[in-house]
C-alpha positions as CSV (number, residue, x, y, z in Angstrom):
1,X,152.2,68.1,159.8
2,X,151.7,69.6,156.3
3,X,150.0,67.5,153.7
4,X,149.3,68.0,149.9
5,X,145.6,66.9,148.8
6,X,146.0,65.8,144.9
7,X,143.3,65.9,142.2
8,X,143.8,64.6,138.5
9,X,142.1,65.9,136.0
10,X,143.3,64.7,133.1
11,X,146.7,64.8,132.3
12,X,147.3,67.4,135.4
13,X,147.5,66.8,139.1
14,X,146.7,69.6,141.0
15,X,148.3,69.1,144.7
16,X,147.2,71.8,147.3
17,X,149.7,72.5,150.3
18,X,147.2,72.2,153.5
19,X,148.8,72.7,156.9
20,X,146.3,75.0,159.1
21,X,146.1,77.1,160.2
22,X,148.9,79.2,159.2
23,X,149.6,77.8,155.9
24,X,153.2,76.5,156.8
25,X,155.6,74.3,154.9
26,X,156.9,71.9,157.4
27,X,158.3,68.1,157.3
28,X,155.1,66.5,156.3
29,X,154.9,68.7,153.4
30,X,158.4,68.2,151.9
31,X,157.6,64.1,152.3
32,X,154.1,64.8,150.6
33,X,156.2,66.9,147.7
34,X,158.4,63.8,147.3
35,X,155.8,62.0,146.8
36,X,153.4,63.9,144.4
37,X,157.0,64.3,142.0
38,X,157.4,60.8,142.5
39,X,154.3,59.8,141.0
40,X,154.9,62.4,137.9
41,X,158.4,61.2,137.5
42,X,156.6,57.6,137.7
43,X,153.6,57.8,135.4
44,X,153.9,58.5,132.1
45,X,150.0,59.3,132.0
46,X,150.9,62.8,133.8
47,X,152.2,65.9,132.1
48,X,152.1,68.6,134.4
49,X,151.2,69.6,137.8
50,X,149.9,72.3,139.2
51,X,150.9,73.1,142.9
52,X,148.6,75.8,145.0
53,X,147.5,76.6,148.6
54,X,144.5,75.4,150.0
55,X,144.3,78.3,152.7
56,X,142.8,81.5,151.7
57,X,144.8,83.8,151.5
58,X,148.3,81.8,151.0
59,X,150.2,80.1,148.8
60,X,152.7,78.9,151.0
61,X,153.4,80.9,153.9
62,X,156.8,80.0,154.8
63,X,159.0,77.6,155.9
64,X,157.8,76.7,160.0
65,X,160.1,78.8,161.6
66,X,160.2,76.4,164.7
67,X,161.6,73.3,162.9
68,X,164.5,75.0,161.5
69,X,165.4,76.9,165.2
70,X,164.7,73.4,167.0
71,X,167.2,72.4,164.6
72,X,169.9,75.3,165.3
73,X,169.4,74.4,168.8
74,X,170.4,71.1,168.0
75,X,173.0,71.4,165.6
76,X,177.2,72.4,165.9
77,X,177.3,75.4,164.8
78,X,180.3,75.1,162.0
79,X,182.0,77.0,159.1
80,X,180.1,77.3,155.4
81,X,183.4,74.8,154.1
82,X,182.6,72.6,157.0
83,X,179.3,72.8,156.5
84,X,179.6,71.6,152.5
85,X,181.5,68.9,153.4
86,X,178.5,68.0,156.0
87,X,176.6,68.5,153.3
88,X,178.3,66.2,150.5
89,X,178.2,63.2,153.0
90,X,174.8,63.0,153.9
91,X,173.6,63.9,150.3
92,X,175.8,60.5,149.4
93,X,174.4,58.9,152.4
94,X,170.8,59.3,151.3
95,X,171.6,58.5,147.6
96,X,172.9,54.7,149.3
97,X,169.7,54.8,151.8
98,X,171.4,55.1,154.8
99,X,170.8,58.3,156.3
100,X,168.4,56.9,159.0
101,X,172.0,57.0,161.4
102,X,172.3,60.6,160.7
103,X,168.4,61.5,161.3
104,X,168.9,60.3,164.6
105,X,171.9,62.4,165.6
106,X,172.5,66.5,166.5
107,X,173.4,66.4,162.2
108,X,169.3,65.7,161.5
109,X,168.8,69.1,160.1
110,X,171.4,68.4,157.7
111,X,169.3,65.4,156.4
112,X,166.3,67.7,155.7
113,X,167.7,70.7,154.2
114,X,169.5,67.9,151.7
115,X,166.0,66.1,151.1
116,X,164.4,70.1,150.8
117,X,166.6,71.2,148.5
118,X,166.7,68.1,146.3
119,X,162.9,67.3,145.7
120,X,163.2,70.9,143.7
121,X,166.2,69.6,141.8
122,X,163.7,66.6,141.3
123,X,160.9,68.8,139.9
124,X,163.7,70.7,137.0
125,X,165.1,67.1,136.2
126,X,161.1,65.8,135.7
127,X,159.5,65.4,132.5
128,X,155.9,66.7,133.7
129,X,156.0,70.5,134.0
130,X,155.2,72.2,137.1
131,X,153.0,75.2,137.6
132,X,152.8,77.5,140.8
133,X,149.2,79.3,140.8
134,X,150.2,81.3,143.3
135,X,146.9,81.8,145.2
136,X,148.3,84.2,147.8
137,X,151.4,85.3,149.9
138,X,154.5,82.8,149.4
139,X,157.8,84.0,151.4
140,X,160.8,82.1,152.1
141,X,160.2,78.1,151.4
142,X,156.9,79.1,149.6
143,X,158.7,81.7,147.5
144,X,161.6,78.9,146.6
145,X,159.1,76.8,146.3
146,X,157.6,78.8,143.4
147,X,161.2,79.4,141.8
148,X,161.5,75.4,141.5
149,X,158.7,75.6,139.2
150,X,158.6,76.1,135.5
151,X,155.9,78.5,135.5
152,X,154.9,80.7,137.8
153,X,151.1,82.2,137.7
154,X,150.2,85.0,140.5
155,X,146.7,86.0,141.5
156,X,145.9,89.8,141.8
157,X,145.7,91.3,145.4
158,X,147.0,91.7,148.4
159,X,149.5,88.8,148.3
160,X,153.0,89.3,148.3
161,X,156.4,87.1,147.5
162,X,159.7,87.6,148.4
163,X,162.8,86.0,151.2
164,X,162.4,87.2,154.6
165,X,165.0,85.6,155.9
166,X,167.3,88.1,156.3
167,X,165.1,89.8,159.2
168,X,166.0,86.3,160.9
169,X,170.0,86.9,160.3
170,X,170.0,83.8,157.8
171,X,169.9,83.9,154.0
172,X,167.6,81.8,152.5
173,X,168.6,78.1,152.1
174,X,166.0,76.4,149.5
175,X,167.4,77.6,147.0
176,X,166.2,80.9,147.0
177,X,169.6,82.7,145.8
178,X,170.4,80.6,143.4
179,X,167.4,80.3,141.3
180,X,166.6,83.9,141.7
181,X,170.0,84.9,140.4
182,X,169.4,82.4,137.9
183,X,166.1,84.2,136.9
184,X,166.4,87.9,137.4
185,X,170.3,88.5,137.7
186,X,172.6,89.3,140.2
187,X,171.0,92.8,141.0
188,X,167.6,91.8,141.3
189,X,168.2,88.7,142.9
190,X,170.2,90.7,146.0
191,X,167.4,93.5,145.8
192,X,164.7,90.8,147.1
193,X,167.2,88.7,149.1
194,X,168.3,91.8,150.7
195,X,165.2,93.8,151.1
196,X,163.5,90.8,152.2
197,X,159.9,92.6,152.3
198,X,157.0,91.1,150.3
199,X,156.8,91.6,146.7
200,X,153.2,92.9,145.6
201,X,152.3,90.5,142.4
202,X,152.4,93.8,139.7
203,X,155.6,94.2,141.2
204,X,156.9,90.5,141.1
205,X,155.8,90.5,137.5
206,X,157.5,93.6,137.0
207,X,161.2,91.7,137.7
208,X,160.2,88.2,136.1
209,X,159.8,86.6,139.6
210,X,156.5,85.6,138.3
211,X,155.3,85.1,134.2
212,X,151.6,86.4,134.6
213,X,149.2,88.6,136.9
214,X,145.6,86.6,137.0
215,X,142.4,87.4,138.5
216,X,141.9,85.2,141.5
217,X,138.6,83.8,140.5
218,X,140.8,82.7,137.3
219,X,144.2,81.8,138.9
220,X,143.1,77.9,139.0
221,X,141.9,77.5,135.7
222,X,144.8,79.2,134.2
223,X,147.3,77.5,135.5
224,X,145.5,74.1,134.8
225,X,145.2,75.2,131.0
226,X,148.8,76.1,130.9
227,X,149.9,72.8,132.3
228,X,148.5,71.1,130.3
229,X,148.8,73.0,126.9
230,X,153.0,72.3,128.2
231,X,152.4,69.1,129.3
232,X,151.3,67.8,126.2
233,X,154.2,67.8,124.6
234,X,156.8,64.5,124.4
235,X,157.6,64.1,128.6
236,X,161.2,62.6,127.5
237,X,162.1,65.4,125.7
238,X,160.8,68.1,128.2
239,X,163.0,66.7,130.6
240,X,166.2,66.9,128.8
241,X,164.9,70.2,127.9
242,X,164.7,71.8,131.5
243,X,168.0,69.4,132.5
244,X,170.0,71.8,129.4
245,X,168.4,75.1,130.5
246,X,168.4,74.7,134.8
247,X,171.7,72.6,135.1
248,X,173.2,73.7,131.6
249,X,172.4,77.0,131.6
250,X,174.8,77.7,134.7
251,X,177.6,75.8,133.3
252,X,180.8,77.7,131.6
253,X,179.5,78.1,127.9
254,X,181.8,75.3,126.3
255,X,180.5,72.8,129.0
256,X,176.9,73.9,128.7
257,X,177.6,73.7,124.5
258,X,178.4,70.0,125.6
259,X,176.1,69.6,128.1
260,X,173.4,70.2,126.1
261,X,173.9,68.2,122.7
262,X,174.3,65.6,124.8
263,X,170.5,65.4,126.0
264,X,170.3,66.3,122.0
265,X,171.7,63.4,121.1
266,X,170.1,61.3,123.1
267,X,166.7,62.4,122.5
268,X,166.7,62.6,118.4
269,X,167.7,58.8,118.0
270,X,164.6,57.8,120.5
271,X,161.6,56.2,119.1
272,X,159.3,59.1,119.7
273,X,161.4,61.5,117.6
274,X,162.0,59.5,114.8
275,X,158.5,59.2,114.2
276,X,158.5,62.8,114.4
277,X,160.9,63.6,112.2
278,X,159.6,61.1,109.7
279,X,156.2,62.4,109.5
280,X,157.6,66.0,109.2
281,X,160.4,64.8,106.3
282,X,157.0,63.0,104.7
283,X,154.6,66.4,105.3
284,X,157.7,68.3,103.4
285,X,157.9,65.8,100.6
286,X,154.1,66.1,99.6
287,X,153.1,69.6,100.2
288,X,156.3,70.8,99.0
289,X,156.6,73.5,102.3
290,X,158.0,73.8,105.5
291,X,155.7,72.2,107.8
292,X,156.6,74.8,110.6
293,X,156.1,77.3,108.5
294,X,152.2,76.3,107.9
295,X,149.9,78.0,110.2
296,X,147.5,75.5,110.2
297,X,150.2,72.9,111.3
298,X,151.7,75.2,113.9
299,X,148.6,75.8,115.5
300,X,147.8,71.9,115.4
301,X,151.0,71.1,117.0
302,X,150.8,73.9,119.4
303,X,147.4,72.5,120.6
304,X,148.7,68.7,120.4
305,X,152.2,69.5,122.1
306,X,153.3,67.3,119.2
307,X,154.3,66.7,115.5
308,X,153.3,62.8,115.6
C-alpha cells in the first residue's frame, strides 16, 4: 500500500508519494492524502505543501490499474444517471459516517472513487496552498492529482503527463476532465483526454497543464520557495480565494458574481483584515500615497504575504 513520507520545514510540508516499486497511487495513498490535507486544513502553523514522488523517475505513475478492475469485477455494471444517483448516496453516507455498510458490499468502489475525488475538492477548499513538483512522469490519478493543485512545477526530461485512460475504454474519473477543461478549455482539454499519450513537460507548459519547466536538480527547491512565498499570505483569505475561483469560477456569471462577494464579505469584516486595512488607511494618511503604489511596500508585502 501507498504511503506519503512528510517533512516540515518551516511553514511547508513536503509529502513524497512512495509506493515501490512502480510508483502507483493506490488505497493507502488516497488515506495518506487525507491525512497530510487534514493536518494543513488543521494547523494554522502550515501554509503550503508541496507534494512529489519519491521514485526516480515518477511523480505519480498512475492510478493501480488492478484496484479499479477488481472493482469492475465487483461492481453492477449501471447507466451514468444510475450511476449519479449511486454516487449522491454514498457521498451523503460518508458526510453522516456511515459508509462502512457500503464498503463491505459489490458498491465498495463507489465509496473510493467518492473519498478520491473529494480529498482534491479538500485541497481547492484549503487555506494552505498546494504545489506539485512534478519530479517525473504523472498519467491518469497522478496527472489529476497535479490538476488538484494550485501550482504545478515540472522538471525537465524525459517525463511525460497526460490521461491514458482512454487506451483502457474509460475516461478518466479523478477529475481529470473537469479540471483540465477548467484550465486549458474545451479543445485542449479533449486533445489530451482523447489523445491520451504522455505530454513531454515543454509541451505541457506549452498548453498551461503546468506553470513552469525546472531543472531537476532545482525542481525541489523551487517548489518549496514558491510555497512558501504563497503560503505566507493570510490562510483564511486564501481559502475563500481558491473557493471563488475553483467552485465560483464554473458557476453561471450572476451566481459566481454572488458567489464570490459572499467569501468577500465574509473575509473583510474578520479580524485579520481589519488590521490590515487599518494599517494601510494609516500608511495613506501619513505618507500621503498609495501604499500599493510604493515599491518598497509592494516588495515588503510580496515577501511577507501580508500588509499587517
Amino acid at each position: 500500500m501507498g504511503t506519503i513520507e512528510v517533512e516540515q520545514r518551516g511553514s511547508v510540508l513536503i509529502g513524497r508519494f512512495d509506493n515501490p516499486p512502480h510508483g502507483l497511487m493506490d488505497r493507502g495513498s488516497v488515506a495518506a492524502l487525507e491525512e497530510l490535507v487534514g493536518r494543513a486544513e488543521r494547523d494554522e502553523e502550515v501554509g503550503a505543501v508541496v507534494l512529489t514522488g519519491s521514485h526516480p523517475e515518477r511523480f505519480v505513475a498512475h492510478y493501480d490499474i488492478g484496484e479499479i478492475l477488481a472493482g469492475a469485477r465487483e461492481s453492477p455494471r449501471v447507466a451514468p444517471g444510475a450511476a449519479r444517483a449511486s454516487l449522491r448516496a454514498v457521498a451523503a453516507l460518508r458526510r453522516l459516517g456511515a459508509e462502512g455498510g457500503v464498503s463491505r458490499t459489490p458498491l465498495a468502489g463507489l465509496v473510493e472513487l467518492d473519498r478520491f475525488q473529494q480529498v482534491f475538492l479538500r485541497m481547492n477548499r484549503c487555506g494552505a496552498v498546494f504545489v506539485a513538483a512534478i519530479n517525473g512522469s504523472a498519467q491518469g490519478g497522478g496527472c489529476e492529482l497535479s490538476l488538484a493543485c494550485d501550482r504545478r512545477l515540472m522538471a525537465a526530461g524525459e517525463g511525460g503527463i497526460g490521461q491514458p485512460e482512454i487506451f483502457l475504454a474509460f475516461p478518466p474519473g479523478g477529475g481529470g476532465t473537469q479540471r483540465l477543461a477548467r484550465l486549458l478549455g474545451t479543445g485542449k482539454a479533449l486533445e489530451v483526454v482523447l489523445d491520451g499519450a504522455p505530454i513531454d513537460p515543454e509541451r505541457a507548459a506549452e498548453l498551461g497543464l503546468v506553470d513552469r519547466v525546472v531543472p531537476a536538480g532545482e525542481l525541489l527547491e523551487a517548489a518549496v520557495a514558491e510555497a512558501a512565498r504563497l503560503g505566507a499570505r493570510p490562510k483564511a483569505a486564501v481559502a475563500a480565494a481558491k473557493r471563488a475561483v475553483y467552485e465560483g469560477g464554473s458557476l453561471p456569471l450572476p451566481d459566481g458574481l454572488r458567489f464570490e462577494a459572499s467569501h468577500f464579505l465574509a473575509s473583510a469584516a474578520a479580524p485579520e483584515s481589519v488590521r490590515a486595512m487599518e494599517a494601510y488607511v494609516e500608511q495613506l494618511e501619513r505618507t500621503g500615497e498609495l501604499p500599493l503604489y510604493d515599491s518598497e511596500t509592494i516588495e515588503r508585502v510580496s515577501e511577507e504575504g501580508r500588509f499587517a
